[in-house]
C-alpha positions as CSV (number, residue, x, y, z in Angstrom):
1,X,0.0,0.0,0.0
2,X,1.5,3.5,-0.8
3,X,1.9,6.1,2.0
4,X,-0.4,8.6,2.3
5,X,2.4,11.2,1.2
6,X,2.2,9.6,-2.2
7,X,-1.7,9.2,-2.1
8,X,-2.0,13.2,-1.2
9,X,1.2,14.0,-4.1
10,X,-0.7,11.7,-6.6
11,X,-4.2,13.8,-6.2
12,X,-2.4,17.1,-6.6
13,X,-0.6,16.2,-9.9
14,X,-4.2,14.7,-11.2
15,X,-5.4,18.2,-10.5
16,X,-3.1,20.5,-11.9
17,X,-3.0,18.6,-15.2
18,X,-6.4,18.9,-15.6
19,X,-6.6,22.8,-14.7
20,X,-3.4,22.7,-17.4
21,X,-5.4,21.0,-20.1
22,X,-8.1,23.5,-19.5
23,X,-9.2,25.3,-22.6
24,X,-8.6,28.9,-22.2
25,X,-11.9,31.7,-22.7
26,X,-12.9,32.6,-26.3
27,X,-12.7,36.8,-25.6
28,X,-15.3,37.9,-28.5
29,X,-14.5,41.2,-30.2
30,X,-17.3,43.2,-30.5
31,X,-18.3,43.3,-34.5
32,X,-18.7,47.0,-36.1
33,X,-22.0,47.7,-37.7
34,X,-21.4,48.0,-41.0
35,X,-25.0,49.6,-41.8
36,X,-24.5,52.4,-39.3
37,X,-21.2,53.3,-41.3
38,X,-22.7,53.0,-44.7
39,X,-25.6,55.4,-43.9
40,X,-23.1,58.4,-43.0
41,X,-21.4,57.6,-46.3
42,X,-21.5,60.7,-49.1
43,X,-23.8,63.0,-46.9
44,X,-20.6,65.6,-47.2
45,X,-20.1,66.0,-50.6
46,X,-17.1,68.3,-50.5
47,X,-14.9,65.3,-48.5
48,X,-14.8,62.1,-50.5
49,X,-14.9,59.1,-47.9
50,X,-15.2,55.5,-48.9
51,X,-15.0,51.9,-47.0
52,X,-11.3,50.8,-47.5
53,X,-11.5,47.2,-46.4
54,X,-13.4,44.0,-44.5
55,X,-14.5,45.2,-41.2
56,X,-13.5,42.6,-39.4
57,X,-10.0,41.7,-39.5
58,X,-7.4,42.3,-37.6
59,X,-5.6,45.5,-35.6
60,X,-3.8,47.1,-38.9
61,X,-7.2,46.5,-40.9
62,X,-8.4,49.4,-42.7
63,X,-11.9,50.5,-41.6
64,X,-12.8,53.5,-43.0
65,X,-10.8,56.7,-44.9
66,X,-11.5,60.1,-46.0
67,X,-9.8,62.0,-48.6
68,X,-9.6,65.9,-50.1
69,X,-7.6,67.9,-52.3
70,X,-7.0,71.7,-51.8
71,X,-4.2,73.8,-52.5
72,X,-1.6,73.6,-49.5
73,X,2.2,73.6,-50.0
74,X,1.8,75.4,-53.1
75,X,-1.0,77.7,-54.2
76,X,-1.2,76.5,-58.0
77,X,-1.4,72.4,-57.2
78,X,-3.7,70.6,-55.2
79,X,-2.5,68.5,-52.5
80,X,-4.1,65.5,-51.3
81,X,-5.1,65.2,-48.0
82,X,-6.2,61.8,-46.4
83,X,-7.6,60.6,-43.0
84,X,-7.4,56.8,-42.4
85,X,-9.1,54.9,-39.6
86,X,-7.6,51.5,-39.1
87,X,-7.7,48.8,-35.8
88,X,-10.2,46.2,-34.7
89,X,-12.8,48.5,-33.8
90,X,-13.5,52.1,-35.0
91,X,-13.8,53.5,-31.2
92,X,-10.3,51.9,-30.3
93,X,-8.5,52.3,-33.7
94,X,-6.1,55.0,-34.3
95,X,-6.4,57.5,-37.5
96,X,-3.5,58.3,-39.6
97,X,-3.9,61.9,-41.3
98,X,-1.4,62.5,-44.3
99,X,-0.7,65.3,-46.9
100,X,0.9,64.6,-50.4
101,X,1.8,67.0,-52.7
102,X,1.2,67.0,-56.0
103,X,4.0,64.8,-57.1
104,X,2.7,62.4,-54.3
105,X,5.4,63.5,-51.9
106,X,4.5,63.0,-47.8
107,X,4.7,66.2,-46.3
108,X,2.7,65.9,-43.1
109,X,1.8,62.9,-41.2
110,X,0.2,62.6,-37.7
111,X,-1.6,59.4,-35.8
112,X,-3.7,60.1,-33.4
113,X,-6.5,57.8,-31.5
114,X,-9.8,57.8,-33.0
115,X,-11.8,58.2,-29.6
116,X,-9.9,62.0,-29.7
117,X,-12.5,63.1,-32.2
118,X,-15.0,62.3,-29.5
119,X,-13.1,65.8,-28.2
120,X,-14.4,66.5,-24.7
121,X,-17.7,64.8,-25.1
122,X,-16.9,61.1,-24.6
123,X,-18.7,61.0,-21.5
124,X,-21.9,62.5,-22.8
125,X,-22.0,60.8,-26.1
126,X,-23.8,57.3,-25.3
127,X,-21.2,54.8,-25.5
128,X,-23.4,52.8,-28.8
129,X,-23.1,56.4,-30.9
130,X,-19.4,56.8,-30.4
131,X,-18.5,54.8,-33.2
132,X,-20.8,56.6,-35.7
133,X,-20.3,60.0,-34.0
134,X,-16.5,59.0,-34.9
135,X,-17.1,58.6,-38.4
136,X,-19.4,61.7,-38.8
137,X,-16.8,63.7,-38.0
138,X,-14.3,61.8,-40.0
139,X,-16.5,63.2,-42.5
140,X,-16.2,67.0,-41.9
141,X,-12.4,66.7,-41.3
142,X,-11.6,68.1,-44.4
143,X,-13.9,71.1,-45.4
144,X,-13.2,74.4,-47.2
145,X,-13.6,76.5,-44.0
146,X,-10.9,74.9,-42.4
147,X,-8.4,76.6,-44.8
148,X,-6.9,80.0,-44.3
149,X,-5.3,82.3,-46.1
150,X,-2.9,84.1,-45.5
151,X,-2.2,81.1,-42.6
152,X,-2.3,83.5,-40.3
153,X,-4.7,86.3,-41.1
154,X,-6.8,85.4,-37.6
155,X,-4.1,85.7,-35.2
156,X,-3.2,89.1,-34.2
157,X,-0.3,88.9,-32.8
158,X,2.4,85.9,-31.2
159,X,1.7,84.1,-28.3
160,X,3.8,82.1,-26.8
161,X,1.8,79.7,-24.9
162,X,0.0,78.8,-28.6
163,X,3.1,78.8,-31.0
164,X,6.8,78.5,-31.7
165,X,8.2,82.0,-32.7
166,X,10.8,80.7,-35.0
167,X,7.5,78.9,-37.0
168,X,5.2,81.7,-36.0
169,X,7.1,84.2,-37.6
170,X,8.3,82.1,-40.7
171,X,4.4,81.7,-41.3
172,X,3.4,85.4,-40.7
173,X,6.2,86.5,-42.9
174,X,4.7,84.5,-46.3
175,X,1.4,86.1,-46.8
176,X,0.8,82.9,-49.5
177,X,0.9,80.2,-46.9
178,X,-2.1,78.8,-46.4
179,X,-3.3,77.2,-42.9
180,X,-5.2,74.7,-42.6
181,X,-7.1,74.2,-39.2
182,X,-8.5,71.1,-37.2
183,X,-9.4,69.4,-33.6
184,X,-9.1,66.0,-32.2
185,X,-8.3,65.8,-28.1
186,X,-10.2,67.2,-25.1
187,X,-9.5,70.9,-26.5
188,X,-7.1,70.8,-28.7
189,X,-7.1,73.3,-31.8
190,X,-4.2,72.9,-34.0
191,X,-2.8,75.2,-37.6
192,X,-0.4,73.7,-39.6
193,X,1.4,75.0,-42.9
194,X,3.9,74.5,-45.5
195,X,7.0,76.8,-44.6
196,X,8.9,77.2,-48.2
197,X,11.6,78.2,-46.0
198,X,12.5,74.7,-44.2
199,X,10.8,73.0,-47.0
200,X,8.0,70.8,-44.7
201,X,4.7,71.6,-42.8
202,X,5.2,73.1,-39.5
203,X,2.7,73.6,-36.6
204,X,2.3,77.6,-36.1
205,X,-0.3,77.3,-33.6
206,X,-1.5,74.4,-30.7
207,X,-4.4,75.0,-28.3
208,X,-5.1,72.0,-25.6
């Protein structure tokens, strides 16, 4: 007969191969509602916006992208402008906004979280409309308003907790830059522009 050591030692092995062979949870990712996205699709005609890929896939999939040209780094071209949403799910994906020039150059490029264009309303926005209230404003991203000209023709004067001097006053100086304007954050308010001087787009203001 075996000792009662090896009886005990003999149930505690039985047991912890069992809780090893245990299948781990299936963790189900919420599915995006494809319908909800395709009904805000082409109600801003002036931004161009379009389904890029299968919805489900995985966390570098495509999910949805917005795209406009205006003049930018030069004032007789159009640059193109694009806002990509990619990730598993549209309220936890991150957006990727770009600017090309005409000869399809990258001179801007910025990722940010999609939940920032929720700005400072994520807690009052119910949580099932933060995923379309994401994509409506995906939609408005890009819009004639947005672009200035002369870049800085609505700030007086510098100020020093909103700008850089050295880009402020590149920008003030070249009364043919355009700005061009957006939000995503709590508060944030951002201008960019092209300098011709450094040859790249520069941020001239930041507001948080």
């Amino acid at each position: 007969m075996l000792p009662k050591s090896w009886l005990v030692f003999t149930i505690l092995a039985f047991i912890y191969m069992a809780c090893k062979d245990e299948k781990k949870p299936t963790i189900n990712t919420p599915k995006v509602n494809s319908d909800s996205l395709l009904s805000l699709i082409n109600k801003t005609p002036e931004t161009t916006s379009r389904l890029v890929d299968s919805i489900n896939h995985n966390d570098t999939t495509h999910l949805f992208a917005v795209s406009f040209k205006h003049p930018f780094s030069n004032v007789n071209t159009l640059d193109s402008f694009t806002l990509t949403l990619s990730g598993k799910s549209i309220r936890e994906g991150m957006l990727t906004f770009k600017i090309l020039d005409v000869n399809g150059n990258e001179i801007h490029k910025e990722v940010f979280y999609a939940f920032d264009l929720l700005f400072d309303e994520g807690d009052i926005i119910p949580h099932n409309k933060h995923a379309d209230t994401i994509i409506a404003r995906m939609k408005v991203f890009f819009t004639k308003d947005r672009f200035i000209q002369p870049a800085i023709e609505l700030i007086p004067q510098y100020n020093e907790d909103q700008s850089n001097k050295e880009n402020w006053d590149d920008i003030n100086s070249d009364k043919t830059a355009i700005g061009f304007t957006y939000n995503y954050g709590y508060e944030g308010t951002y201008g960019i522009a092209y300098s011709k001087k450094k040859q790249k787009t520069i941020v001239y203001f930041s507001s948080d």
